[in-house]
N, C-alpha and C positions, 0 to 999 in steps of 0.2 A: 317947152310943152311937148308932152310925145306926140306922137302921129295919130290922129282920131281914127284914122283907118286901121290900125296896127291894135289897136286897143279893143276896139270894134268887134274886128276880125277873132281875133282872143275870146272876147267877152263869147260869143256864138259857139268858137267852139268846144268852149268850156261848157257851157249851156246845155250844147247837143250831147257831152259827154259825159254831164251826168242825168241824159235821160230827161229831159224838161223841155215839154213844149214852150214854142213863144208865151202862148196865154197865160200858162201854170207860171213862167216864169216869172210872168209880171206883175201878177197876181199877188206871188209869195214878198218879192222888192218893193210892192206899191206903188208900182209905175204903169203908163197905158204898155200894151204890144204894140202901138204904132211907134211909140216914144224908143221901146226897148230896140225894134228892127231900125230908128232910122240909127241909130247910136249903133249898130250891128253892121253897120252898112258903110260907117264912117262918114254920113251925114249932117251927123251931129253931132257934139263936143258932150260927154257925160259929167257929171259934177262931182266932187269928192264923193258928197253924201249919195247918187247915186251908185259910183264904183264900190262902195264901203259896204251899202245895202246886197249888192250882186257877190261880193267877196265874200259875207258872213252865209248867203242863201249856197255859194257854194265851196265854201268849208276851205279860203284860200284867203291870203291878203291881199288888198287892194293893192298894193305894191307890185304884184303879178302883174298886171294887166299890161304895165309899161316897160317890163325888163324882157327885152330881146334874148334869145335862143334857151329862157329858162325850162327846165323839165318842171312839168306840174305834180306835185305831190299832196294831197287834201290833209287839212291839218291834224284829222283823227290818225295819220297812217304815221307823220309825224310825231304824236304824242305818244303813237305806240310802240317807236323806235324804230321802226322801218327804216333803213339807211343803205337798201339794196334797190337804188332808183331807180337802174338798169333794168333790172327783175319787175319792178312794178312798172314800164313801160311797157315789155312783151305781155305781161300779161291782161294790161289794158288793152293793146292791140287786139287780145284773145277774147275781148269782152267780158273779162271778170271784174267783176264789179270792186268796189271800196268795202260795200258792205259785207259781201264775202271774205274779202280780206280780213275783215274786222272780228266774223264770225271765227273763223280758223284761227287766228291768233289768240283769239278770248277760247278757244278748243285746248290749244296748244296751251294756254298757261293754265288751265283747270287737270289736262289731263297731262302734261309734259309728254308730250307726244308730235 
């Protein structure tokens, strides 16, 4: 079994990175924000069906959570062919969002530009 801390850890700052408060989070998973922070905290061990509910609200597979030094890439950027991970890290660093990304690409195939 992975590290609940290691998962935790993940789970947060997946969370914080795409913009969702503890509340909003918990809200959208159907889980309390005490349950969602002590699981954040490494506290407390998550359940498939919780990791599964956090995976689909942010757009990753539950598979992430437990695979050490992976780069995160959301599955819309994925379907869009994005295969420039490197690229999509500086520019997450840069705060450009997925959904920008998603906009300029759907730019980019209407106007080939």
């Amino acid at each position: 079994m992975p590290d609940s801390k290691i998962a935790g850890s993940k789970l947060k700052k997946l969370r914080l990175q795409s913009q969702l408060s503890l509340r909003e989070f918990a809200r959208r998973i159907e889980y309390s924000p005490s349950y969602v922070s002590h699981i954040e905290k490494g506290e407390k061990r998550g359940s498939v069906d919780f990791f599964a509910k956090c995976a689909e609200v942010l757009g990753i597979s539950a598979g992430d959570f437990f695979e050490e030094n992976k780069i995160y890439v959301p599955n819309e950027l994925k379907e869009a062919g994005v295969e420039w991970i490197q690229l999509f890290n500086e520019m997450k660093h840069k705060g450009i969002t997925t959904e920008q990304v998603l906009e300029w690409i759907e730019e980019y195939r209407k106007n080939g530009k």
